[in-house]
Structures are given as structure tokens and as C-alpha cells.
N, C-alpha and C positions, 0 to 999 in steps of 0.2 A: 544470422548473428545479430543480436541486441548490441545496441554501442549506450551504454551508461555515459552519458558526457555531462551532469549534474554538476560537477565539480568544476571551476576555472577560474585562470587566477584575476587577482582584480583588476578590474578596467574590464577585461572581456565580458561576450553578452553570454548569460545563462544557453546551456543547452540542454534542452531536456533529453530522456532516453529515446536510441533510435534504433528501430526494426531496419536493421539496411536491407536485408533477404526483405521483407516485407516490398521494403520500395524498389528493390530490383523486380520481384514478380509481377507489382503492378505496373511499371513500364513495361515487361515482356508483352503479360498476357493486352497490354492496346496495342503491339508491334510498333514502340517506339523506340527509339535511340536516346541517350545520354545529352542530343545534340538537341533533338523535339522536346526534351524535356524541360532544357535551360530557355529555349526559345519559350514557351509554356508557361514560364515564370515569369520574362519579363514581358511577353503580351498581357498577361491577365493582371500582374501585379506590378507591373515599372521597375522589377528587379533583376538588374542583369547579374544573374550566377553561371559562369564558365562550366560548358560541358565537360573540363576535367573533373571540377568542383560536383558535380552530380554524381561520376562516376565515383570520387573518392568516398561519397557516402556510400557509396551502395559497396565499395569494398571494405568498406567499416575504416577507411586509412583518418576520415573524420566524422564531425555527422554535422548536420543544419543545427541553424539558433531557432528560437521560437517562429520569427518570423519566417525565417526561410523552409521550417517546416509545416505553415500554416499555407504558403505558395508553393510550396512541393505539393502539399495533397490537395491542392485544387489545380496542378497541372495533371496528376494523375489521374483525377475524378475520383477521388477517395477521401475517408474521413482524415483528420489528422491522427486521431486513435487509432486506424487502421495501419499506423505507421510507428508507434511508439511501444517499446518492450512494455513489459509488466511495469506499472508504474509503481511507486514505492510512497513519493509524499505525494500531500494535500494536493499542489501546484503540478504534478505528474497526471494524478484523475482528472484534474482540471483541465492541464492541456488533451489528452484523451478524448475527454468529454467534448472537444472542440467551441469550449467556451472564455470569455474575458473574465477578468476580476469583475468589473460593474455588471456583466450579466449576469453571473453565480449571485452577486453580493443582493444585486435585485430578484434573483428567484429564490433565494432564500431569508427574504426580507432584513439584510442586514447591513448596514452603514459599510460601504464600501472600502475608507479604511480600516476598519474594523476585521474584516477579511483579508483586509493585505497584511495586516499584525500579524491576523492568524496563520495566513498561507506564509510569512517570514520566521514563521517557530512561535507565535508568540501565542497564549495561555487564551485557549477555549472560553468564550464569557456571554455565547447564544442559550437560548431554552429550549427541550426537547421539539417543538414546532420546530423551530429553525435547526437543528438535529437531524430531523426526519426529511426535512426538505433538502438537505446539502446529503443526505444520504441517496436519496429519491434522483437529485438531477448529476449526480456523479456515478452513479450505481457504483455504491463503494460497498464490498461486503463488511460483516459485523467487524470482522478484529478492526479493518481499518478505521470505521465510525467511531468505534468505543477511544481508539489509537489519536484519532483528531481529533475526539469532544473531552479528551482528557483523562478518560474517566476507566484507563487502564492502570492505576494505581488500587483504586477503589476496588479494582476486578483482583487485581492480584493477593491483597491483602484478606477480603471475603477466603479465595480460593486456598491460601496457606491454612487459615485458621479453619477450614473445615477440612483439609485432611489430614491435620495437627491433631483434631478434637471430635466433637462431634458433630459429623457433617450433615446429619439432618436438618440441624438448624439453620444451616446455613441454605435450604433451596428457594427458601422467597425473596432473603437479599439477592441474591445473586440475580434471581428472576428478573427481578427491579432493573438491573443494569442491562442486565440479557435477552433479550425479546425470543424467547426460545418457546417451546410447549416445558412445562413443567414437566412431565414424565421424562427427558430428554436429560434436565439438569440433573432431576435426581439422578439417574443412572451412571451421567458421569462423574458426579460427586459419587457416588458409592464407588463406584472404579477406581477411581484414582484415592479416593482413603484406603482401599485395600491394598492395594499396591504401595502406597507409600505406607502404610505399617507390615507390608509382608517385607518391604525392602528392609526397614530396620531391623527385624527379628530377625531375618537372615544375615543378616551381615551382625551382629550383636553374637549367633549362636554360631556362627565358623570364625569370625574374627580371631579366636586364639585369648594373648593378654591385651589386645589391640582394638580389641571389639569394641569399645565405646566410641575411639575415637571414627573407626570406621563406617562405624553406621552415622556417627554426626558428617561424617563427610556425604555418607550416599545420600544421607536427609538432605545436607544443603544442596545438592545436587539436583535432586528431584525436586526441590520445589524452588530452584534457579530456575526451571524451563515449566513450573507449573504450568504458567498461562499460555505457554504454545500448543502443551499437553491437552488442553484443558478443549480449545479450537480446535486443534485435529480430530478429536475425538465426539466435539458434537456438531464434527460435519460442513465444521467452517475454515 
């Protein structure tokens, strides 16, 4: 079971997402106890965590803060991402990644708070290098990259107007944004314009006297989820 703890109220310390099954399997498989595990903690890290408090993570009833899941997986002998669900944001890959703010901020050459902006919501302002590098030491796949550096607004709009129109035109923008093989984008671009004009001729040609407004509804529908459509389909 993944325990989501991202969310708390103010004063409390961030906790990011937790694998409890994760961290219960890696105390099995070293034949320890909940009791070797808190000891674990406070030999290696000076932090005394009560072996109910270990157990409780591991039955999802809470889960660790950053720090105490940075001393959970080095009493386990395991990564900190070896402990953490699918991560969702920036500061999620980051903890995964088993790395700090200044050390992301220095491998991808970028003023460290400049990076705390960003890992706090705040508006992408690096260049493709520093792109590729915070992609490279997080192994984040594309949607999430395009998702951080901003530049899924740009993707969505490209992506409407070519299956509005003609989407031919649209495969070398898109290219630009999308580090794919060309033959890939076109493909999905021809897909998804088919489908989004077969959706409206069908829904226009059984609608009844209703059919305009129905097919404007499946349109908006269909390209509500274009850019999820758009990633499933070329494999990301």
C-alpha cells in the first residue's frame, strides 16, 4: 500500500509519498524487527523513532517525514526511492532520486533558490541544458519533463490545433517540444485527427435535432484529455 502524505496542515513537516509494503518487505527480507529497525535509526542517525512508530508506517496507519525516510532507508540498506510510491511532483522525483535541493540545484547548474521556486510551484526559467540535466539526474519521463519545464500548455495547444485542422502541419512544432522520432509523431497526430473528426461526424449524424450541440460536446471532451491521449499513445 502507497501512503500519499504530501498534504499537512500548517506547522507540520512535508511528507512525502510512502511504500509501507515496500518498507515492510525490506525489513523482512534482512530478518528484522520493527524494534532493530528504530534502533537502525537512531545508531546511524541520532534519531530516536519508537518501534510502534515504524510499525505504524509499515501498516500505512502513518508514514515518515523527509528526514525520517531518508533514516528509514539507510537503516534498511536501501535507496530512499526504493521506498516512495510513484512520485507525482518535481520535490516527489527529487526525494526518489535520493538527492537535496543544492545537489539537484548544482547538477543541473542552477541557483539553488531558483530551484526551491521551482520545486515550490513556481514558473520554469532554466534552458534546454539545464532541461536535460534535471531530466537526466531525476530520470523523469517526457510528460513529467514537458510537466516541470512548463511547456505543457504549448504541447496542448500545438495538439488541439492539429486535430481541429490540419495536422500535417503541425509535426515539426510539436517535434520541437517532443524529443520523439518524427515518424512516431506523425502517426499519432494522423490517429488522433481521425478520431477526433470521426467522433464528430458520428455524433452530428445520429444526434437527432441535437446533434450539434452533441458533437460540440464530444469535441470538447476529446480534446479535454488530448494531451493524456496524445502520451499514451506514443508510448509515454
Amino acid at each position: 500500500m502507497s501512503t500519499r502524505s504530501g498534504d499537512t496542515r500548517a506547522g507540520e513537516p512535508r511528507r512525502p509519498p510512502f511504500d509501507a509494503e515496500a518498507a515492510r518487505r525490506c525489513r523482512e527480507a534482512l530478518g528484522m524487527t520493527p524494534a532493530h529497525v528504530a534502533y537502525g535509526i537512531w545508531a546511524a542517525y541520532g534519531m530516536r523513532v519508537p518501534a510502534a512508530t515504524v510499525a505504524s508506517w509499515e501498516s500505512g496507519e502513518s508514514a515518515p517525514t523527509e528526514s525520517e525516510l531518508t533514516a528509514l532507508a539507510g537503516a534498511l540498506w536501501c535507496a530512499p526511492g526504493d521506498l516512495i510510491g510513484t512520485p507525482g511532483t518535481l520535490r516527489e522525483y527529487r526525494l526518489a532520486a535520493g538527492l537535496a535541493p543544492d545537489g539537484l540545484a548544482s547538477a543541473i547548474g542552477m541557483d539553488q533558490a531558483a530551484y526551491e521556486r521551482l520545486e515550490a510551484g513556481g514558473r520554469w526559467r532554466g534552458n534546454d541544458r539545464q532541461a536535460a540535466a534535471l531530466a537526466e539526474a531525476l530520470g523523469l519521463p517526457l510528460p513529467a519533463l514537458l510537466r516541470f519545464t512548463g511547456r505543457d500548455p504549448a504541447l496542448t495547444e500545438l495538439l488541439i490545433s492539429a486535430v481541429t485542422g490540419r495536422w500535417q502541419g503541425y509535426v515539426r512544432p510539436v517535434g520541437k517540444l517532443v524529443p520523439l522520432p518524427r515518424q512516431r509523431i506523425q502517426d499519432v497526430l494522423r490517429e488522433l485527427h481521425a478520431e477526433y473528426q470521426a467522433a464528430m461526424t458520428t455524433t452530428l449524424n445520429w444526434g437527432g435535432g441535437d446533434g450539434a450541440e452533441e458533437s460540440g460536446e464530444a469535441g470538447r471532451a476529446f480534446l479535454d484529455r488530448i494531451l493524456a491521449e496524445f502520451w499514451a499513445r506514443t508510448g509515454q
